[in-house]
Residue frames relative to the residue before (quaternion, step in Angstrom):
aa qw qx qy qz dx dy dz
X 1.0000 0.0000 0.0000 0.0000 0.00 0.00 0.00
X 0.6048 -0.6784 0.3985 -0.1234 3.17 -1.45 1.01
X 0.4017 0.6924 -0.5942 0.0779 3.92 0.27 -0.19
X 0.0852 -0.7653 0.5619 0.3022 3.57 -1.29 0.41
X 0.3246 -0.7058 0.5734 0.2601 3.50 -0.98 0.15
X 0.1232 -0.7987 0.5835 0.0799 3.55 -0.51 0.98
X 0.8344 0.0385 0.1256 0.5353 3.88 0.44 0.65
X 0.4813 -0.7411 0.3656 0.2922 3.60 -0.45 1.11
X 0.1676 -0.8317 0.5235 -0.0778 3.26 -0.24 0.85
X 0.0747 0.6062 -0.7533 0.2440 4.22 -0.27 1.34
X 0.3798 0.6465 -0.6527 0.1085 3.36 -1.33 1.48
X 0.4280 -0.7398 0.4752 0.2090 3.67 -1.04 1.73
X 0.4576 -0.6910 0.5182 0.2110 3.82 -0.37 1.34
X 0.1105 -0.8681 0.4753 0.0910 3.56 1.09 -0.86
X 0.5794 -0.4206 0.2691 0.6441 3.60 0.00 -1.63
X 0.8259 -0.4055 0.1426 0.3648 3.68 0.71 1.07
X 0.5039 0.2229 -0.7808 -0.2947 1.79 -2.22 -1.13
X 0.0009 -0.7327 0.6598 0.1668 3.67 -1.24 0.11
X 0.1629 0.8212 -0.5407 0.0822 3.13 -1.09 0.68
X 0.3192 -0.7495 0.5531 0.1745 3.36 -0.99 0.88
X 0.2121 -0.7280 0.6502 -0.0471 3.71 -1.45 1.49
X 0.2628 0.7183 -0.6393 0.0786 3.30 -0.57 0.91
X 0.2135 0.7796 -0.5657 0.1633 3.62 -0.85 0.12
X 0.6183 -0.4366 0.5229 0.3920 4.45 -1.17 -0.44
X 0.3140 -0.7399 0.5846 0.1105 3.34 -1.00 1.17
X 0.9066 -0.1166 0.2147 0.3440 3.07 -1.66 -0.03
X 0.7395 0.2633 -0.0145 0.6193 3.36 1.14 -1.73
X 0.6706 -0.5609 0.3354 0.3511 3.71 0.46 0.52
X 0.5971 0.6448 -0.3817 0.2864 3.50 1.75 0.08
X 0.6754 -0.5654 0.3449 0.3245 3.62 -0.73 0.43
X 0.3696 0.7185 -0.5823 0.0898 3.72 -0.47 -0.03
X 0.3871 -0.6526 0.6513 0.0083 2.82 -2.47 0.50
X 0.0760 0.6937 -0.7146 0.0486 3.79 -0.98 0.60
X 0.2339 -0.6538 0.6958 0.1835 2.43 -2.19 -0.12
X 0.3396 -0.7953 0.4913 0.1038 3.53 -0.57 1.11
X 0.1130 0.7328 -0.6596 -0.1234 3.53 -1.14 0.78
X 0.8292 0.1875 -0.2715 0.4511 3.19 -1.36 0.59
X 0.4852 -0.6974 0.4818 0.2146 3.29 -1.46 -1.55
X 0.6636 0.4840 -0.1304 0.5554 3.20 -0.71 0.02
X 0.7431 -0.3733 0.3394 0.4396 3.02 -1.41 -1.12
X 0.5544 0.4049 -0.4250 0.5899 3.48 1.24 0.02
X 0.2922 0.7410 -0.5230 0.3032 3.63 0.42 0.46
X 0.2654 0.7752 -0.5722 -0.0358 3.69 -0.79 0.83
X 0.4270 -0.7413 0.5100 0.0893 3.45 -1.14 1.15
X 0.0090 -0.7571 0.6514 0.0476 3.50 -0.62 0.92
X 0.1811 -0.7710 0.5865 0.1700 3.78 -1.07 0.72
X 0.3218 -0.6921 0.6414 0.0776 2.97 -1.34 1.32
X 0.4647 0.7063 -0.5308 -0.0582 3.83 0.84 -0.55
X 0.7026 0.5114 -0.1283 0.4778 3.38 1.42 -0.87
X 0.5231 0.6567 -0.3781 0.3900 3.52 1.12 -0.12
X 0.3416 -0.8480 0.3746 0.1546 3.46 -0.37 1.19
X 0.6099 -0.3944 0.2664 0.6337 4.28 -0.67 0.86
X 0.7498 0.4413 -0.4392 0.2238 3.77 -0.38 -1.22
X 0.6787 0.3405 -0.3055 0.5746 4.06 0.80 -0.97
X 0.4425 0.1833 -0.6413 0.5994 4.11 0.16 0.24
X 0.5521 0.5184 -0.6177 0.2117 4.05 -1.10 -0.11
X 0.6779 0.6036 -0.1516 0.3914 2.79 0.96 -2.16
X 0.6158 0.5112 -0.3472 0.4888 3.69 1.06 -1.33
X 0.5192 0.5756 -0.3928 0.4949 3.62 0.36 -1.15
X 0.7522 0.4963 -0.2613 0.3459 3.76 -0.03 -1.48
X 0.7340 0.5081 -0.1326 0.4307 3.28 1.31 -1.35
X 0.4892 0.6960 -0.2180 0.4782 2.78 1.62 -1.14
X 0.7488 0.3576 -0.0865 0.5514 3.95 0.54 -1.85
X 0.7019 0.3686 -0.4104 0.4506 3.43 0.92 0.35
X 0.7028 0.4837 -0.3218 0.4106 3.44 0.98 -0.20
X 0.4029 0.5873 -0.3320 0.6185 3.47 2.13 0.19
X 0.6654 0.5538 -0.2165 0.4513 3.32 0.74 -0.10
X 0.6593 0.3055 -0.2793 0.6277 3.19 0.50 -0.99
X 0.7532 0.4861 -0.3391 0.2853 3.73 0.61 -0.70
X 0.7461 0.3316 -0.3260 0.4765 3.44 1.38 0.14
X 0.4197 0.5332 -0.5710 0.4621 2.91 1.59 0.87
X 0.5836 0.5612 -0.4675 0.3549 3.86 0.50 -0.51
X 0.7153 0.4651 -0.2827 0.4382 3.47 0.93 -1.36
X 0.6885 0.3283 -0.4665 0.4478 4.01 1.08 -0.23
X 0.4014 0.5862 -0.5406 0.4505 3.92 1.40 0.29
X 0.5572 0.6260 -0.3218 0.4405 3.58 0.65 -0.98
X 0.6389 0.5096 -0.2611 0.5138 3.84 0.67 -1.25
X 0.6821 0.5376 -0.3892 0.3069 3.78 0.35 -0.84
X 0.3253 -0.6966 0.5030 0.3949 3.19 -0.86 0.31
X 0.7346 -0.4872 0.3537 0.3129 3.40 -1.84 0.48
X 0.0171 0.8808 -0.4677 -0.0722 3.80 -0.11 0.32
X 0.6583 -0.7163 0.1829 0.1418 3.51 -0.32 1.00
């Protein structure tokens, strides 16, 4: 497997947007992305060529990093204990 990295790329997800674009370019050719944010803080990752098993793997990464993040926010909830 494969990822390229076209250009250094640091972006805070914060509260989004995400969104996924797929659909027929210009030339009639399929493709896929994923969209964070906007605008100019907007970054685009392309999936057009990425194959069922690594979108899995995201998903996996994805449901594990939702985790840990609502485990911080129910650490957050505790009180402070001496």
């Amino acid at each position: 497997m494969s990822a390229y990295l076209y250009g250094p790329i640091a972006l805070d997800l914060s509260d989004g947007p995400v969104k996924a674009v797929y659909g027929r370019d210009e030339q009639g050719r399929p493709f896929a992305r994923l969209v964070f944010g906007e605008g100019s803080q907007q970054v685009t990752v392309s999936v057009t060529h990425t194959p069922p098993d690594t979108l899995t793997q995201l998903q996996e990464a994805i449901a594990q990093i939702t985790a840990w993040t609502r485990r911080q926010e129910q650490i957050k909830s505790l009180p402070v204990v001496a």
